[in-house]
Backbone bond lengths (Angstrom), bond angles and torsions (degrees), N, CA, C in turn:
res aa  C-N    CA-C-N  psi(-1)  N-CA   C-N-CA  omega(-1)  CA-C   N-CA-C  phi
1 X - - - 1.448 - - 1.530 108.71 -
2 X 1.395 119.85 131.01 1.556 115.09 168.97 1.458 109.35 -58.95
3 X 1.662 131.68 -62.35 1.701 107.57 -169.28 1.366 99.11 -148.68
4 X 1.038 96.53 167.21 1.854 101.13 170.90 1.496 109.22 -131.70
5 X 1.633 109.86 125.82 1.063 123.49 -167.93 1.601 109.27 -133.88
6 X 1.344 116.88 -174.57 1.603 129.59 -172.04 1.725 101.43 -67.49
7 X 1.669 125.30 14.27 1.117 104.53 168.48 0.958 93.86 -134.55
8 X 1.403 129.46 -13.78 1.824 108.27 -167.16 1.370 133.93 -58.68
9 X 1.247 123.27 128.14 1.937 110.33 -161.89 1.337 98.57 -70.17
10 X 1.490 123.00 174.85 1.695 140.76 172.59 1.372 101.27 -130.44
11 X 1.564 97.64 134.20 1.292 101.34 171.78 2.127 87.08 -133.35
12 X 1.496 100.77 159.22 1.595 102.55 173.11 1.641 99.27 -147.18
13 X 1.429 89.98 179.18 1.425 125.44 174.32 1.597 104.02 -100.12
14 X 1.073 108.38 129.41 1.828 113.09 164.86 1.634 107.32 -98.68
15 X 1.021 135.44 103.64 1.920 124.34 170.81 1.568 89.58 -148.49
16 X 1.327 104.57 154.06 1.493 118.84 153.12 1.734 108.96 -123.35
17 X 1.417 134.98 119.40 1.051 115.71 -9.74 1.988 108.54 -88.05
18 X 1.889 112.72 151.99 0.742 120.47 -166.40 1.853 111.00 -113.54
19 X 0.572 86.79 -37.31 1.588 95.21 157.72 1.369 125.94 3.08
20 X 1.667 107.41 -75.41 1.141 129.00 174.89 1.596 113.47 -50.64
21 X 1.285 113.86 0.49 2.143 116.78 -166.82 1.566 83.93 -76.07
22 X 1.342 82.83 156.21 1.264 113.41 172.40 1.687 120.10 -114.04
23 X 1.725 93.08 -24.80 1.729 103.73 171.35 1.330 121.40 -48.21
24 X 1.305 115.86 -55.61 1.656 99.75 -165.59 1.765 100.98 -58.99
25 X 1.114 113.03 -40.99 1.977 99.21 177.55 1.274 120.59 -32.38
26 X 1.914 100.11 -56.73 1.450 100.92 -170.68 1.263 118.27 -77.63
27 X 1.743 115.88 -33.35 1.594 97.62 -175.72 1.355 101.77 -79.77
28 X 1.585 151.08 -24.20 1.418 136.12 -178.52 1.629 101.36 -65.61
29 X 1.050 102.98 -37.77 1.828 77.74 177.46 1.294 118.04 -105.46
30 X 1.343 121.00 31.65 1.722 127.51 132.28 1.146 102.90 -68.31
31 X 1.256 119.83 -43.76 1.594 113.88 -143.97 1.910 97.86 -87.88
32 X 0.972 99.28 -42.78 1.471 104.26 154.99 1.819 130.89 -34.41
33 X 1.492 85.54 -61.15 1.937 96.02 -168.02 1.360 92.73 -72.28
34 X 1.674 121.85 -28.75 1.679 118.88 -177.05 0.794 122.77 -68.51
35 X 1.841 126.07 -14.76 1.291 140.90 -147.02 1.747 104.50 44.66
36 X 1.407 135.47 44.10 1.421 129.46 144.55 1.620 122.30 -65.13
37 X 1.342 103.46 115.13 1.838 102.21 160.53 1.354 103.07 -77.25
38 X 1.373 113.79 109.16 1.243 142.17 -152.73 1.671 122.78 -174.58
39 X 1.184 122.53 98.41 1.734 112.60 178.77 1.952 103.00 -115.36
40 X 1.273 104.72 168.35 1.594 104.92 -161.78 1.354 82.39 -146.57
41 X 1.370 114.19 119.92 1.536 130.36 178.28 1.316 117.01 -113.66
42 X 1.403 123.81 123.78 1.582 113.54 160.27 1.549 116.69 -70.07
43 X 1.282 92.77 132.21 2.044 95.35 177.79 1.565 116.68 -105.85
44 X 1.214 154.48 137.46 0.778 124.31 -176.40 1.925 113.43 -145.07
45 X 1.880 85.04 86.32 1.582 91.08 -172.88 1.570 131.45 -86.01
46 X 1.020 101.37 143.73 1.801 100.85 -169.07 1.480 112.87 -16.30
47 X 1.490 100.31 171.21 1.199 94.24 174.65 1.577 121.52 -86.33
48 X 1.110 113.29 -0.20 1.857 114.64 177.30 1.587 98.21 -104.09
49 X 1.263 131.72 2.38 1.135 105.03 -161.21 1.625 109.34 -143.53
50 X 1.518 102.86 64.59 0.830 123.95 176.12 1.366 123.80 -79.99
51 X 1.511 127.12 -37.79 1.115 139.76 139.10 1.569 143.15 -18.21
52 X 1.825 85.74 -56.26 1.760 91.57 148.79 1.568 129.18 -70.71
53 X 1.041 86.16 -22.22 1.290 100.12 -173.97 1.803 100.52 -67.14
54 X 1.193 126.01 -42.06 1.241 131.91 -158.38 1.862 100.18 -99.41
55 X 1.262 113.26 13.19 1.398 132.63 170.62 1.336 108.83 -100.78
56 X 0.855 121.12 -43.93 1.414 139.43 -170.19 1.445 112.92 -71.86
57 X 1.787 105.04 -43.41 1.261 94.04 157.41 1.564 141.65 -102.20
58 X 1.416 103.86 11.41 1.852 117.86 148.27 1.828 92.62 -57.31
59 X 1.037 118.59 -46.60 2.106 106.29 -133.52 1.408 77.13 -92.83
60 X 1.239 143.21 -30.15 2.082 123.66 164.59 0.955 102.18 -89.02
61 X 1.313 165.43 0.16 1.513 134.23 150.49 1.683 90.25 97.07
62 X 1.737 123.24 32.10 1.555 108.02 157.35 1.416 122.19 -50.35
63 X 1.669 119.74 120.05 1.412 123.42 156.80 0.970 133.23 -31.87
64 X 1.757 109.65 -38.82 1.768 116.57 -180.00 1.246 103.41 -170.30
65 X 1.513 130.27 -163.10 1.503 131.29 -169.95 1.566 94.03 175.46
66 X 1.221 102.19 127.74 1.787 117.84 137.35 1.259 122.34 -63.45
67 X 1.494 134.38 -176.72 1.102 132.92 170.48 1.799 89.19 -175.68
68 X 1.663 97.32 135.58 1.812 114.88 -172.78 1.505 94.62 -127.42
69 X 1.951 110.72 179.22 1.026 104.24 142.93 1.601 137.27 -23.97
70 X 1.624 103.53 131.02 1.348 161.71 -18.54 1.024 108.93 -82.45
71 X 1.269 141.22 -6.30 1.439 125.37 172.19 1.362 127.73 -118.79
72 X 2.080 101.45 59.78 1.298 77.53 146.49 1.857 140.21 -93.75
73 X 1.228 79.52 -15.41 1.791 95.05 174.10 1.523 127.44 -55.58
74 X 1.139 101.50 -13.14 1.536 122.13 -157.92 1.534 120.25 -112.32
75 X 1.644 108.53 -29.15 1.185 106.87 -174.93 1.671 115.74 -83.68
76 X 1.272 103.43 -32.88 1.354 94.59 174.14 1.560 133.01 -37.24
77 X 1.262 118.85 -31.54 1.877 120.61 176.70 1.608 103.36 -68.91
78 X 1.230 114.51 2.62 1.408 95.68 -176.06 1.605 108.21 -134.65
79 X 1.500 106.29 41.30 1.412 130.30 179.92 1.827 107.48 -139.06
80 X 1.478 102.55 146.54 1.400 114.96 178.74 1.465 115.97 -77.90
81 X 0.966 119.10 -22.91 1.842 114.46 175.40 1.553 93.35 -168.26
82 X 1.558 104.35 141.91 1.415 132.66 139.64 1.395 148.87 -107.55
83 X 0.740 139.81 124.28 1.418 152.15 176.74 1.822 115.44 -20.64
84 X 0.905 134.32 147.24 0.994 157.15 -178.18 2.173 108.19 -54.80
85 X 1.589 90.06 -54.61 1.705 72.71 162.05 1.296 129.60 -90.76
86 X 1.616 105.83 -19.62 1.462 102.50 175.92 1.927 117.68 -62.87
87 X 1.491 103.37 -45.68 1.553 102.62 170.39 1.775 112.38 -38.46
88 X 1.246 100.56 -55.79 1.745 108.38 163.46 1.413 118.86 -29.01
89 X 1.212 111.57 -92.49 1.248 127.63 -168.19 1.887 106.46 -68.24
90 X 1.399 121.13 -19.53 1.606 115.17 -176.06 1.418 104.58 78.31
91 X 1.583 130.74 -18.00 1.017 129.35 178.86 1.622 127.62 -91.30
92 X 1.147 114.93 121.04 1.873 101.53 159.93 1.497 115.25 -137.74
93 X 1.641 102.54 153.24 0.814 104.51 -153.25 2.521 109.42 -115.22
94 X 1.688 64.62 -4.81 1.734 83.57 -164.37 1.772 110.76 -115.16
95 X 1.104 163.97 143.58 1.195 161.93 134.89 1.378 140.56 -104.05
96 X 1.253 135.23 117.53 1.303 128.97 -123.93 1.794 95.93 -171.03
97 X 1.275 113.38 140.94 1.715 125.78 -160.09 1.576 97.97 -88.81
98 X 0.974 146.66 125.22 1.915 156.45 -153.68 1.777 75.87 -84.92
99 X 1.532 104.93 124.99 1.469 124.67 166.97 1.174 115.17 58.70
100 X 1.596 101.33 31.46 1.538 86.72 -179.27 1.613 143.95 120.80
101 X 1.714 80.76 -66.06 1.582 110.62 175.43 1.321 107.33 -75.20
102 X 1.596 108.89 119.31 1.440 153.06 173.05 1.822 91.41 -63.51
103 X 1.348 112.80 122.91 1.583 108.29 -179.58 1.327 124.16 84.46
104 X 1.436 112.04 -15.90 1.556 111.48 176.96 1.542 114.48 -86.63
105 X 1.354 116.88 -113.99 1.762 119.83 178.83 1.281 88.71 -88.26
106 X 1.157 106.27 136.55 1.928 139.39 145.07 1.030 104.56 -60.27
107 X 1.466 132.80 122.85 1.535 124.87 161.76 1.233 97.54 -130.60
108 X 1.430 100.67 163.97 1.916 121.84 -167.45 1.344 98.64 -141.99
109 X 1.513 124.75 131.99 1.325 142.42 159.45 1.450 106.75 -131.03
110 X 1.540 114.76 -172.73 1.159 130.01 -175.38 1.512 114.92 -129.64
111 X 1.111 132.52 132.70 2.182 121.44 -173.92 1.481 79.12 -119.64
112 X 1.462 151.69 6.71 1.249 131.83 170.41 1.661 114.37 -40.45
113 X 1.202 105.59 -71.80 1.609 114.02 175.19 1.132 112.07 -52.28
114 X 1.342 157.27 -19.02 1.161 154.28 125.02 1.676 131.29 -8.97
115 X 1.094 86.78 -70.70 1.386 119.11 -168.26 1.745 100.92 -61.22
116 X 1.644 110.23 -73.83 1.025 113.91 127.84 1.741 123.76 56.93
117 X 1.759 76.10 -118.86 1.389 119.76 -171.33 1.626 100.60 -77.13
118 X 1.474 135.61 -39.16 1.362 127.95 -171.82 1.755 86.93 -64.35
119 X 1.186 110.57 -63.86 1.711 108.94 -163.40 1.346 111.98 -36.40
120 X 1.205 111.78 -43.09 1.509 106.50 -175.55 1.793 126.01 -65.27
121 X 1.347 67.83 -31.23 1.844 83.86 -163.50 2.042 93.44 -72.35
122 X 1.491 108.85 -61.52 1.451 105.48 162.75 1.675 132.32 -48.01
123 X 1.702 116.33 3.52 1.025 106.86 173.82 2.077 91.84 -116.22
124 X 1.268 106.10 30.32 1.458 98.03 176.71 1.323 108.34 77.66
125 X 1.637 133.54 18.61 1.635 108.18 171.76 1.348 86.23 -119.94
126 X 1.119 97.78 148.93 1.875 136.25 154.32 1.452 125.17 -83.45
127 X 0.832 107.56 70.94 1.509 107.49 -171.16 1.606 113.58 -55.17
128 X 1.288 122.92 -6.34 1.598 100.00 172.05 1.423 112.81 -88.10
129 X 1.624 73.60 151.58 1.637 95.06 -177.95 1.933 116.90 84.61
130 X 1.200 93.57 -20.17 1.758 117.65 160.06 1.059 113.95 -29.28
131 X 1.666 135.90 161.17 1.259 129.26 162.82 1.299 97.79 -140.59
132 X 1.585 95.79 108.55 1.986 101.03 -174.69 1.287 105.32 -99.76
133 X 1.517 115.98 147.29 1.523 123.05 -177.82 1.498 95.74 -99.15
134 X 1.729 127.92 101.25 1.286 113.91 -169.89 1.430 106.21 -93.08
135 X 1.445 128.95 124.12 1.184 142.60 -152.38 2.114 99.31 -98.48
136 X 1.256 97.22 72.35 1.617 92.45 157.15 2.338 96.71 135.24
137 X 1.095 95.67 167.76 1.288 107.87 172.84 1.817 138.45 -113.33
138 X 1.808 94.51 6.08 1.200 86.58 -154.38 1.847 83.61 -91.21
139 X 2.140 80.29 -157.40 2.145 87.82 -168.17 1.718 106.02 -50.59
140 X 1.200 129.41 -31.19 1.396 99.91 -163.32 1.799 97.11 -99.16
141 X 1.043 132.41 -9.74 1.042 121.77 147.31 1.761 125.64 -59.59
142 X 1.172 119.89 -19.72 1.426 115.99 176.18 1.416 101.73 -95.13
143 X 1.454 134.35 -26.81 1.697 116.51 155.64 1.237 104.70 -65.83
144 X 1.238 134.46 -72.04 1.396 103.55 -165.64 1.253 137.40 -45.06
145 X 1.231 116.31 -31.16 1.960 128.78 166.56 1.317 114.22 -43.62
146 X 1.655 97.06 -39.08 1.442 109.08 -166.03 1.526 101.98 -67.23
147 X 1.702 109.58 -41.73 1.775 100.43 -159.04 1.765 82.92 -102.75
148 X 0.889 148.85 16.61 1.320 141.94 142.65 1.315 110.13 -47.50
149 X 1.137 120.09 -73.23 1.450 140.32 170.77 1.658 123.16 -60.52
150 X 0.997 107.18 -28.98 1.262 79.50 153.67 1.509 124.68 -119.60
151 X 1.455 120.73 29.45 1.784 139.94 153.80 1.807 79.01 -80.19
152 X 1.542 173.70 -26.35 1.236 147.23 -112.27 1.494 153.87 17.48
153 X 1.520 71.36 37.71 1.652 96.64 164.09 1.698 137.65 -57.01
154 X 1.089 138.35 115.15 1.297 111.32 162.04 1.422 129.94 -78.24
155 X 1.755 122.38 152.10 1.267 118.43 -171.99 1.607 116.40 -138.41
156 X 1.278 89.86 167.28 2.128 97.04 -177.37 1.124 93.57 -149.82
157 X 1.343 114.80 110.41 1.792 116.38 159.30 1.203 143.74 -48.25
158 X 1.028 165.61 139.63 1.330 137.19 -125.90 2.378 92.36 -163.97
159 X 0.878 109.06 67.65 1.482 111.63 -152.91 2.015 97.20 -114.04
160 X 1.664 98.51 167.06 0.950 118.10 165.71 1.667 138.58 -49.75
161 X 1.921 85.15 -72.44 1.051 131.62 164.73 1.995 129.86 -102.98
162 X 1.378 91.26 107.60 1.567 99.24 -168.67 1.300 106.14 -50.71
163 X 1.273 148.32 -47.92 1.292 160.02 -125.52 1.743 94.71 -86.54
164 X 1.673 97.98 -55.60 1.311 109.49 -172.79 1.482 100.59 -70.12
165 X 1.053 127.51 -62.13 1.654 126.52 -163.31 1.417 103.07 -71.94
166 X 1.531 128.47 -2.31 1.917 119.01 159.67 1.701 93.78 -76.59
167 X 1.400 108.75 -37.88 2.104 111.61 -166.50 1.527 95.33 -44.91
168 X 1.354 100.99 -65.34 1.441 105.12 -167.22 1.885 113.57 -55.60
169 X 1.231 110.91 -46.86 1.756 116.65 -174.25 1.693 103.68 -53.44
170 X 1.645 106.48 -38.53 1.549 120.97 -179.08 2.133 110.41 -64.83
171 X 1.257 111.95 -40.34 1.215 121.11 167.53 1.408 114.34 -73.39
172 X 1.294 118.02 -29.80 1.748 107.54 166.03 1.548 115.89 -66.92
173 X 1.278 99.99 -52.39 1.415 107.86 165.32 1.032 144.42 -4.80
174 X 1.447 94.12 -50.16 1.863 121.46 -158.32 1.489 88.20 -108.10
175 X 1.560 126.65 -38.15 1.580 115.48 -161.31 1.661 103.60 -97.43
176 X 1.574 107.66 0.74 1.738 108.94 -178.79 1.602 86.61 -135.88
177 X 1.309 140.15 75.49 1.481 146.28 171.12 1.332 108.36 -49.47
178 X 1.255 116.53 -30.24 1.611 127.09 -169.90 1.135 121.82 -98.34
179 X 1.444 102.13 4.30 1.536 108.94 -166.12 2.173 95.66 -126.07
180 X 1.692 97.72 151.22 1.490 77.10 175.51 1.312 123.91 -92.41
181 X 0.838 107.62 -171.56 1.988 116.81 -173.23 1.265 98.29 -60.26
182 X 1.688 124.99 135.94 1.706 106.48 169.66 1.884 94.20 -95.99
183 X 1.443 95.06 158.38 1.444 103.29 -151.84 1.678 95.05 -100.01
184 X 1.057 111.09 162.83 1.905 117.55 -168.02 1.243 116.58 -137.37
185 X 1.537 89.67 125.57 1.698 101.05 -173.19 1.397 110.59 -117.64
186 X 1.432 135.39 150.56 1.116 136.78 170.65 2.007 113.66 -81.48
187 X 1.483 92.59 141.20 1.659 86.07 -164.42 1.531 124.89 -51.08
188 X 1.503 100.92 -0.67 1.813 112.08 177.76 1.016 100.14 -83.58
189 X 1.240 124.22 -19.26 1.689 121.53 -177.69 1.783 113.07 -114.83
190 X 0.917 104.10 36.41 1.377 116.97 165.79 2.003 128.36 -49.71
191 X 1.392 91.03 -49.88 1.130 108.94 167.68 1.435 134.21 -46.38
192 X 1.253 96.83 -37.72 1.650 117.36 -171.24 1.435 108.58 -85.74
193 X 1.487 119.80 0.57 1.678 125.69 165.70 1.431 97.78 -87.35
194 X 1.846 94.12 107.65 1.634 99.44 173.82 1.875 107.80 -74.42
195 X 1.441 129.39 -174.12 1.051 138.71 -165.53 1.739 118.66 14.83
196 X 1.510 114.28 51.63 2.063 81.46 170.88 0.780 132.88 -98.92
197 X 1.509 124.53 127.32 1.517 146.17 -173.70 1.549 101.26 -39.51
198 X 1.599 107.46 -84.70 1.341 125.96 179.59 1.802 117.96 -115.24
199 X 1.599 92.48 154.79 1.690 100.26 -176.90 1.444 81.78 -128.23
200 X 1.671 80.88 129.57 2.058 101.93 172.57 1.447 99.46 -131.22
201 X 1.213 109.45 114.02 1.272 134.72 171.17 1.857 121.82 -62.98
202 X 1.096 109.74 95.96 1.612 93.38 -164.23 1.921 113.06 -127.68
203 X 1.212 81.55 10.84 1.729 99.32 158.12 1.282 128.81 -94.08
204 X 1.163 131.21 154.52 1.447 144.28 -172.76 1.621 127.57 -60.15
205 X 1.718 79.11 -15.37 2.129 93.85 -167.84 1.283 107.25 -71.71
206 X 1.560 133.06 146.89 1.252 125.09 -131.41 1.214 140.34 73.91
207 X 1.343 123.30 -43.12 1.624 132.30 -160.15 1.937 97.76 -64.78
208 X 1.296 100.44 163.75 1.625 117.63 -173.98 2.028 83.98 -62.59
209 X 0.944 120.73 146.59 1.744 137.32 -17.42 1.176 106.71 -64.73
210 X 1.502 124.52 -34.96 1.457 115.02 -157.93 1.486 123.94 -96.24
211 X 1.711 110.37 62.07 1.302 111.48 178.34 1.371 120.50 -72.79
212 X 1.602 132.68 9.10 1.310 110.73 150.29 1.039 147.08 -72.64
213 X 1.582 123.01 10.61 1.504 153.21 -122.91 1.463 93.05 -120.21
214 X 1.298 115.49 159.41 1.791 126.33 154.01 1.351 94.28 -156.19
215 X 1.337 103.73 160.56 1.653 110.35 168.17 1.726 115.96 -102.35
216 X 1.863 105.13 -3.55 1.662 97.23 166.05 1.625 87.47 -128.19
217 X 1.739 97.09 171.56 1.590 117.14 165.92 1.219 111.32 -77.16
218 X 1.087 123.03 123.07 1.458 133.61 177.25 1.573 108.25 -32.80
219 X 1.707 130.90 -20.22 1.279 119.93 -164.25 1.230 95.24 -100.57
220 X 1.102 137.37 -3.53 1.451 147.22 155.76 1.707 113.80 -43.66
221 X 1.020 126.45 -39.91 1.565 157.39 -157.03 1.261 94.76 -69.40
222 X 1.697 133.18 135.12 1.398 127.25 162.05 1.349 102.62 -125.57
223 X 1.420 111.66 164.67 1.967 113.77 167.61 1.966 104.55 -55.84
224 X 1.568 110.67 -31.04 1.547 97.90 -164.05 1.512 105.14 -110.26
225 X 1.314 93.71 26.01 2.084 95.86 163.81 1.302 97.78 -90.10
226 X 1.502 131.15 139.03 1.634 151.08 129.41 1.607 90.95 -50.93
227 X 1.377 109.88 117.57 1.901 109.77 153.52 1.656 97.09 -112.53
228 X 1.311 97.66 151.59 1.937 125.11 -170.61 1.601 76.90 -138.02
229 X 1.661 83.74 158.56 1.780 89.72 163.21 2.014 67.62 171.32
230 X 1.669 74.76 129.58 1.707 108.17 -176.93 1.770 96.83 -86.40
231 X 1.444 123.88 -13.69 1.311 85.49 178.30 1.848 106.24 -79.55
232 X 1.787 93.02 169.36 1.338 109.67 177.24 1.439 109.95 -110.27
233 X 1.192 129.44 -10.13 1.649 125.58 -172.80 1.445 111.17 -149.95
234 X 1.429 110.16 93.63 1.289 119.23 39.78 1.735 108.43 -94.24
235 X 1.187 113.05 149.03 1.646 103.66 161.14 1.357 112.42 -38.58
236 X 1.327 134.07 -62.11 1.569 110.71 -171.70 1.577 104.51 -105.34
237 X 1.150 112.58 127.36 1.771 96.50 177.15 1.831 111.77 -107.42
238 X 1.411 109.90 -171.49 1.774 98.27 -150.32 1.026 76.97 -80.07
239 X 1.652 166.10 -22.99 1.108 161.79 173.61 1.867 104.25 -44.99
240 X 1.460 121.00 -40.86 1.162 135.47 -174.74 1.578 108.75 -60.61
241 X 1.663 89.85 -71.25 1.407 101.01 177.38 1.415 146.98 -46.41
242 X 1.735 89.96 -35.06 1.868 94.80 -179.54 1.568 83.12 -91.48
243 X 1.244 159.50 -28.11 1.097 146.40 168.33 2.027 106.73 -40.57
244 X 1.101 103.59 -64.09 1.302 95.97 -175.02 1.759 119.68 -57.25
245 X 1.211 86.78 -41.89 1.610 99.20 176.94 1.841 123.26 -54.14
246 X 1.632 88.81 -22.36 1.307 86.91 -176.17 1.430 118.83 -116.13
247 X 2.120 114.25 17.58 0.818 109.90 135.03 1.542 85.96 128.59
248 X 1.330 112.48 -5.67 1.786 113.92 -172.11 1.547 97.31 -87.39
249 X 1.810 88.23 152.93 1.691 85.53 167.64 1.460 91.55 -88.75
């Protein structure tokens, strides 16, 4: 950015840890090449106090906001309206003033499933009719299920905790009536998901600091699995690597 002065708007990132973003790079030098007086800050408020945090940006007049790890689940109670998938999923990931108006309604959605879904489709897969092994339960795993399903995908949860990953199969359920339950396996039982198309990684394991991590055993891995994995940092995570190694795109 050339300067920051008594008008330039703020927009940030909310994550703890936040560090690892990659946003403020890219949107300051949009906002740059656009000539926007505009700066994009990572913030990075405790972990209980996200709330203040979301006070803080009513009382400066933030333009907009991201929101990362840990709160996306959380921020929503302390916003005036959400979106249709975020109510879904409990998750958002984006925050943004209804029409515009700076000071009016707070609204919260999610572009996880978005994002997503363009990648795939730009790396040549079609996910309908697919059978994705969705690797985790939390909010951006419940958008993506969501636009899995309704691109006509098939799915198998792929979770920690059974209890939680039936909650979620039971909430698809109800919001895809026509569609069947996707069925849930614990990651020890991975194996026992006959045919999967694609593995989408939508848990945290891996992410900077802890890139020695994966959330499957590398012998899990086939030449005709598609692996995705939404994290961005490190660019390749060991989830990436033994994927390639073992022959998947």
């Amino acid at each position: 950015m050339a300067s920051i002065d008594g008008k330039t708007k703020l927009l940030a990132i909310f994550g703890n840890p936040v560090e690892h973003s990659k946003s403020p790079r890219m949107h300051n030098a949009n906002f740059a090449y656009l000539g926007i007086n505009a700066a994009y800050v990572p913030l990075r408020p405790g972990i209980d106090k996200i709330g203040d945090a979301v006070k803080g940006f009513r009382a400066m007049g933030f333009l907009g906001a991201n929101v990362t790890i840990p709160f996306k689940e959380r921020v929503g109670e302390f916003l005036d309206e959400l979106s249709p998938v975020a109510k879904f999923t409990g998750s958002v990931n984006t925050l943004y003033w209804k029409d515009g108006v700076t000071g009016g309604t707070l609204c919260g959605t999610t572009t996880d499933p978005y994002g997503a879904l363009l990648n795939l489709k730009e790396a040549g897969v079609d996910v309908q009719g697919k059978l994705v092994a969705l690797l985790g339960n939390g909010g951006a795993a419940r958008a993506i299920a969501f636009s899995l399903l309704e691109h006509g995908a098939r799915l198998a949860i792929v979770c920690r905790d059974r209890s939680k990953g039936e909650a979620l199969s039971e909430a698809l359920r109800g919001a895809f009536p026509g569609t069947p339950a996707p069925k849930v396996f614990l990651f020890a039982e991975f194996q026992r998901i006959a045919g999967v198309d694609i593995i989408l990684n939508a848990t945290s394991v891996g992410m900077t600091p802890d890139e020695d991590a994966s959330p499957l055993p590398k012998d899990v891995l086939l030449p005709r699995h598609f692996v995705y994995d939404i994290i961005y940092a490190p660019a390749e995570t060991k989830l990436m690597r033994e994927a390639k190694a073992a022959g998947c795109k």
